[in-house]
N, C-alpha and C positions, 0 to 999 in steps of 0.2 A: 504493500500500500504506500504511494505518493506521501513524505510529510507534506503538512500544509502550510500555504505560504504566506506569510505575514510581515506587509511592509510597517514600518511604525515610522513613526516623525514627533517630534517635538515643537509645539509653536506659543510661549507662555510667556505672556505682560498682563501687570496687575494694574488698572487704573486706576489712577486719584481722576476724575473730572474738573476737579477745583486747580489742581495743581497749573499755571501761566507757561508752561511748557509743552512743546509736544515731546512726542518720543517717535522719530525717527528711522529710516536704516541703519545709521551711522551706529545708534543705541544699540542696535542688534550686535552689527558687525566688533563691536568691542563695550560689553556689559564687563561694568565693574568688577563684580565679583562671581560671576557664572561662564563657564565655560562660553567660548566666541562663534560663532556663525561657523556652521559647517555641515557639508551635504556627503551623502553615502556611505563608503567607510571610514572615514576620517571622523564618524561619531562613534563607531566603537571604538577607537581608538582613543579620543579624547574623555568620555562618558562612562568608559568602562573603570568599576572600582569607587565611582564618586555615588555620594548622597543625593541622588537624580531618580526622577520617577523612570526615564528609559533605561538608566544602568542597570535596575533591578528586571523590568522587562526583559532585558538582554538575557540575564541572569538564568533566570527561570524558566524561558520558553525555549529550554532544549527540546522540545518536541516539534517545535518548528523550524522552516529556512524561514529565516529574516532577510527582509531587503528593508535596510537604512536610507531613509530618502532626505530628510534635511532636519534638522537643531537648529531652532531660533529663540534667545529666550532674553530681554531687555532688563533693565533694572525697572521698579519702578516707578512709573511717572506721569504723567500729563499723554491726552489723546493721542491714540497711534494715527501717525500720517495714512490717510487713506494709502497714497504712492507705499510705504512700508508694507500694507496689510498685503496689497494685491501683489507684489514682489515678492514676499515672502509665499502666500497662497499659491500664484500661479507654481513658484517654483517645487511646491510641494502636490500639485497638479498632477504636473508636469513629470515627475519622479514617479507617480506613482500609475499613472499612464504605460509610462515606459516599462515597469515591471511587469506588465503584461497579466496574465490571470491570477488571480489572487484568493488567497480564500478569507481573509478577514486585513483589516487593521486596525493598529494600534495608536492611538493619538496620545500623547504627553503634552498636557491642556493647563491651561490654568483654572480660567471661569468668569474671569471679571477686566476682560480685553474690551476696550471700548475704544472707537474708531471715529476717523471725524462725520462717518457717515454713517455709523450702525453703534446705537446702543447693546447688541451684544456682538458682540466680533468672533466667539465660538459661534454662536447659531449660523453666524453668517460664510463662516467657513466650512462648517457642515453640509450647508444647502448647495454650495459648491462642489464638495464632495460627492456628496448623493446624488448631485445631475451628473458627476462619471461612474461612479463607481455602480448605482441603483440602490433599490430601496432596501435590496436582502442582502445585503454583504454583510456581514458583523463586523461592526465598530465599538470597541471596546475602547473606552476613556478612561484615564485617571485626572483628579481636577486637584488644584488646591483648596486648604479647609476656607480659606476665604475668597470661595466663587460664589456670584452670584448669578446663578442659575435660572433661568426661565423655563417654561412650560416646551415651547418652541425647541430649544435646545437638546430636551430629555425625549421628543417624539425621534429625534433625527440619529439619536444613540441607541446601540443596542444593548450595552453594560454599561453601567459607572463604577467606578471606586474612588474615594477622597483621602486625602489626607485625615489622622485622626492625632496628631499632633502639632499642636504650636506652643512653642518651636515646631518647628518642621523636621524633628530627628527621623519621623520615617519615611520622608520620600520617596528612597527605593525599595523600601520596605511596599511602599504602595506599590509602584510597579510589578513588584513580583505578585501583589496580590490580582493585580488588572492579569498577569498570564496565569494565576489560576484560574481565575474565572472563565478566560478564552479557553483554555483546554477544555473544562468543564462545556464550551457552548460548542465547541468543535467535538467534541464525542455524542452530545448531544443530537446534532447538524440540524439544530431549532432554535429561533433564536427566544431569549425567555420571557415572562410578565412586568414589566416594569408597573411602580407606582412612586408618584412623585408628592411631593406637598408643599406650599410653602407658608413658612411662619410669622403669626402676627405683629410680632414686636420685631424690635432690633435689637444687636447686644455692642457696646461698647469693644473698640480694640482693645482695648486695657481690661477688657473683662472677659477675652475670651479663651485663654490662655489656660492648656490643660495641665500646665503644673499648679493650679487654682483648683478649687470647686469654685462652682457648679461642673463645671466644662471636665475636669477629670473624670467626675461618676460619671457625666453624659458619654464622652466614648468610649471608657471602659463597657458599658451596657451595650453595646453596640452589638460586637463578637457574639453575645449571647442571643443573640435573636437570628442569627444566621444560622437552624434549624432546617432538619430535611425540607426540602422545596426551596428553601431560600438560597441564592448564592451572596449577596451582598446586601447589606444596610449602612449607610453612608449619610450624615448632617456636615453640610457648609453651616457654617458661622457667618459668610457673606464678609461683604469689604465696604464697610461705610461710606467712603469718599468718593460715592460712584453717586450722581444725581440719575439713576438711572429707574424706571418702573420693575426693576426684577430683583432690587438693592433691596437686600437681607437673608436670612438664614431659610434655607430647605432643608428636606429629608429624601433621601433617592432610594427604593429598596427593588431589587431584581432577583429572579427568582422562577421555577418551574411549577407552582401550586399559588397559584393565584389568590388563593385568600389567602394564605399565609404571607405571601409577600405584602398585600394589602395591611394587613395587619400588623406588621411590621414597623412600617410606616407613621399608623395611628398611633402605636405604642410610644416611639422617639418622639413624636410630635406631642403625648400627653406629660412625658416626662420632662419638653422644653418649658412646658405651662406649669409644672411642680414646682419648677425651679427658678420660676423667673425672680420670685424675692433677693436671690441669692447672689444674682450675678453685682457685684461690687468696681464701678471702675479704677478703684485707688485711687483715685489724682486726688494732689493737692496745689493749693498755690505755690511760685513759684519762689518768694521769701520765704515762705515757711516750709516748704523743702530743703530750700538751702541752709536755713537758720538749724532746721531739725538736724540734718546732715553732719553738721559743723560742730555740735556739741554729741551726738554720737561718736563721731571721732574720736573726739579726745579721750573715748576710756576703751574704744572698739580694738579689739586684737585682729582683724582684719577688716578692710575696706568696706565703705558705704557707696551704693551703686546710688547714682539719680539717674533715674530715666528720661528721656524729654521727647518725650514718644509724637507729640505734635510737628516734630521735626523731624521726624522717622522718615529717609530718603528708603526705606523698607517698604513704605506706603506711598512713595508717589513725593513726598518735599524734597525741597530743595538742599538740604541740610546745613543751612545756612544764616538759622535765626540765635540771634544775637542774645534770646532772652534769658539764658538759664546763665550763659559769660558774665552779662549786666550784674548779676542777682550777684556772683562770688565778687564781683569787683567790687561792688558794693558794701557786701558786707565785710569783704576782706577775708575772705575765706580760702584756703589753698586746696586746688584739685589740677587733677586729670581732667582733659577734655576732650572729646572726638568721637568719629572723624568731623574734621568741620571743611564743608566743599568751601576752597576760597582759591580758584587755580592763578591769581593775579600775584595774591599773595604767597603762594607757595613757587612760582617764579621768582620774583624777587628776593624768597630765601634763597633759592639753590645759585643765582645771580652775588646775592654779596655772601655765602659762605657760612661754615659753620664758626660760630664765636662773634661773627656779627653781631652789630648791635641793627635793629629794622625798625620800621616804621608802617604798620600796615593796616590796611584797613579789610576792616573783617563783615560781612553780614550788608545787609542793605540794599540788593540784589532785587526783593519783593518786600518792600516796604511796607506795603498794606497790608501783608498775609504776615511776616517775618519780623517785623518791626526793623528799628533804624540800624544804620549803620554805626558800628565802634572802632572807633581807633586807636590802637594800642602800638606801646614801645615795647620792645624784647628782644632777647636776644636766640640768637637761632643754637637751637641744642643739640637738633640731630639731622639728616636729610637720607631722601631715598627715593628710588625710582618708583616707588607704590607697586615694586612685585615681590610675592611673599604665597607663600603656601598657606592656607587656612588649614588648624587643628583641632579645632573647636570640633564638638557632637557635631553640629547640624551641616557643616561646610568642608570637613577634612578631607584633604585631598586637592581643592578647588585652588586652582592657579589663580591668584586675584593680579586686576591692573588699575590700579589706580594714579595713575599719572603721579606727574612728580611731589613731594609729600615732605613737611618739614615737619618737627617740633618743639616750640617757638615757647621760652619761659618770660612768661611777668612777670615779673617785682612785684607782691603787694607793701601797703604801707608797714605793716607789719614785721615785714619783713621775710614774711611768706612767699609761694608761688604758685599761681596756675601753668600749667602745662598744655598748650593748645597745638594737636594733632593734626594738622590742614593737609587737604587732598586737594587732588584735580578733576578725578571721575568720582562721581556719585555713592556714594555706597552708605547702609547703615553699619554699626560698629555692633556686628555679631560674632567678631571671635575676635580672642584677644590677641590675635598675631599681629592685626592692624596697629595694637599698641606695639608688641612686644618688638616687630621685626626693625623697628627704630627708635631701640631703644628706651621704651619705657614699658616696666614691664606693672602692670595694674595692682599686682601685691605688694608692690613698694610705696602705694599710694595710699592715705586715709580716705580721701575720695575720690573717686573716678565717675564721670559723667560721661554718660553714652546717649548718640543719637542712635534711638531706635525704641520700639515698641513692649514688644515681647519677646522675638528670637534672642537678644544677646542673654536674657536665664538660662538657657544653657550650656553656652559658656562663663559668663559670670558668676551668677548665682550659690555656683557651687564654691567661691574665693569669700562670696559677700558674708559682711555683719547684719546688713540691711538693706534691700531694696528701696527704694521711693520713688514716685511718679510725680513727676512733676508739669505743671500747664503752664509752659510760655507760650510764646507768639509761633505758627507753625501753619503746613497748610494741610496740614492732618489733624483737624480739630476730634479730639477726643471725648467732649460733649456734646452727644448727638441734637440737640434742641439748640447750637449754636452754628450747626453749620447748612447755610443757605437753601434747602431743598427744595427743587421745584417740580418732578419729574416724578415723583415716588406714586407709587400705586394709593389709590384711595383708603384710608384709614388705618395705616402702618402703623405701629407706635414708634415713635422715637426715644428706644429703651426699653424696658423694665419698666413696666406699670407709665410708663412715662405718654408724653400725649400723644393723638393718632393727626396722622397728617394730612391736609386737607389739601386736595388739587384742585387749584382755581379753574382747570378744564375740564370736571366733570361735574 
């Protein structure tokens, strides 16, 4: 008997819609901290061995010939350039055309791609698909926990599976489960019942994170419901910063016993409404993070982490706001900072030199999202090309390129110092090699400040005395009732018991 043959592709950008930037080819062609654009064999090659939804694919579908057709995957950001979306599309088309007869594939998706002409950018690459490939091919998906998934999207799919951690430590762990599932519909040769749902409320970024409850017991309970008839039961958590009608959390369950799988469904969906009390987004103000931070220190045996998850370039910012710097300069407080995008500023370091004394200005870039610009004097402490291997759980392995990269120490009055981290490509600060590989390593610090959400607790966290979340100025507003929605489906809640949202179009 023929094995069967399965082309698979990768095509994943996460949207902010608020974020004043697009995201481009170029973003493809050289993503900060995710493997680079690259078609056919050169993603085994690249993909294999890494915390990637297709390396585990790779992995585990020895029962299949694999044909590699293209890896595309951006930091994220602001609307993908239509020119990007159909570039990337055609050439994954195109690939898969050329492979000739096929018996399923495999897509490595995000969920929450938005385009400057299509609110969901998977559905819209699927109906693409589906006008070559037809309606019965099996298309088996793995998504990120933070897609935001439509109705439209789950008809054009033959299997899902999601991520069930954020952090995102199992990635390939997902993949390997998307090729059990394909084996399972390929011995079958049927394809099986899907049931989809989507959830009334929203949940905060800062609250959805499954090293917390709620979100831990939610997809711990998961596995358990994947019972005879069932193959998968899968909850997005969805991605707030998407003004999009499909922005917020589903439930995907597939399966060969149709009320089981239906039932499946209802079950995660009645345990999302148990638990809505629960979900907590930790923020606090941005003084009283800092001020809290500050006197922790002083008795803490290891480091206090602030989060400034609003500037999370993890979610689509720029990471490049100014306000959590303000707040130590202010209070005179000594930290770790980074990464902080400032590619003007990190020129000019690697221009005058390490022991330099600089003059730079930092932030101010989106004044209106990000707040003002700061100008600060220091002296330059360490430099580097921004290339480094990530070791962290969730990235190890991953070649990161972050353009040229200084790290540049204040003077406080005190006599203290902050330590500010400056990049030139995008990235949020989820492993701590971005500190370490120049020179500053995060355990030598009372505080270390990260832009980023949730992913860096798995590298950090396990060093910290203390987490804290902090709300400065960013374009990843972290409280849902402050950021401008106009688009959302009728009577959403914005949160946990929070209010339902009303569209002036309907």
């Amino acid at each position: 008997m023929a094995r069967p043959k399965i082309a698979i592709a990768t095509f994943q950008h996460e949207t902010n819609t608020f974020a004043p930037f697009v995201t481009g080819w170029e973003q493809f062609m050289t993503p900060g901290s995710w493997p680079a654009f690259c078609v056919g064999d050169q993603i085994l090659e690249t993909c294999t061995g890494l915390n990637v939804p297709i390396s585990g694919f790779i992995e585990t579908a020895s029962m299949c010939d694999l044909i590699p057709i293209s890896y595309a995957v951006a930091e994220p950001g602001g609307l993908v350039t239509q020119a990007a979306f159909d570039a990337i599309c055609e050439r994954m088309l195109t690939g898969i055309k050329a492979a000739g007869r096929l018996d399923g594939l495999y897509l490595d998706l995000h969920g929450a791609m938005v385009t400057e002409q299509a609110d969901d950018g998977e559905a819209l690459l699927l109906k693409r698909i589906r006008a070559l490939v037809g309606a019965d091919l099996p298309i088996v998906v793995s998504l990120d926990l933070h897609g935001n998934i439509s109705p439209e999207f789950c008809d054009l799919v033959s299997a899902l599976v999601i991520y069930r951690t954020y952090p995102h430590v199992d990635m390939a762990e997902t993949g390997r489960r998307a090729a059990r599932v394909f084996d399972i519909i390929l011995r079958c040769e049927k394809l099986p019942y899907k049931s989809f749902r989507q959830v009334d409320f929203m949940v905060p970024i800062t609250a959805q994170s499954t090293r917390r409850q709620p979100g831990q017991q939610l997809y711990q309970k998961l596995e358990s419901l994947e019972i005879q008839g069932v193959l998968s039961v899968d909850l997005a958590f969805g991605f707030p910063p998407a003004d999009i009608p499909n922005c917020g959390m589903s439930v995907f369950a597939c399966g060969y016993d149709q009320a089981a799988v239906t039932a499946a469904t209802a079950t995660v969906v009645a345990a999302l409404a148990a638990a809505e009390d629960s979900f907590d987004d930790q923020l606090m103000a941005v003084d009283d993070a800092v001020q809290t931070a500050g006197d922790l220190a002083k008795q803490a045996q290891r480091p206090v982490i602030i989060a400034d998850p609003q500037d999370n370039p993890g979610a689509g910012s720029s990471g490049d706001s100014t306000g959590i710097l303000a707040a130590l300069l202010k209070h005179n407080i000594p930290a770790l900072l980074g990464m902080f995008w400032a590619p003007e500023a990190a020129r000019l370091c690697h221009k005058a030199g390490v022991g330099a004394q600089v003059q730079l200005t930092l932030g101010g870039t989106f004044p209106e999202q990000n707040g003002p610009e700061i100008v600060v004097t220091g002296s330059v402490k360490h430099l580097s090309e921004g290339r480094f291997t990530c070791a962290g759980p969730m990235l190890a392995g991953i070649s990161a390129n972050l353009g040229k990269m200084a790290a540049v120490t204040l003077t406080l009055k005190n006599s203290g110092e902050i330590v500010v981290v400056i990049g030139s490509n995008r990235a949020q600060t989820a492993d701590r090699e971005i500190f370490r590989h120049i020179g500053c390593d995060p355990e030598s610090y009372g505080i270390v400040v990260v832009k980023s959400a949730i992913h860096f607790l798995a590298d950090f966290e396990p060093i910290a005395e203390r987490v804290l979340f902090a709300v400065a100025a960013g374009q990843n507003p972290c409280k849902l009732t402050d950021i401008p929605y106009k688009k959302l489906r009728q009577g959403l809640r914005l949160g946990p018991q929070g209010p339902a949202f009303i569209n002036p179009e309907y």
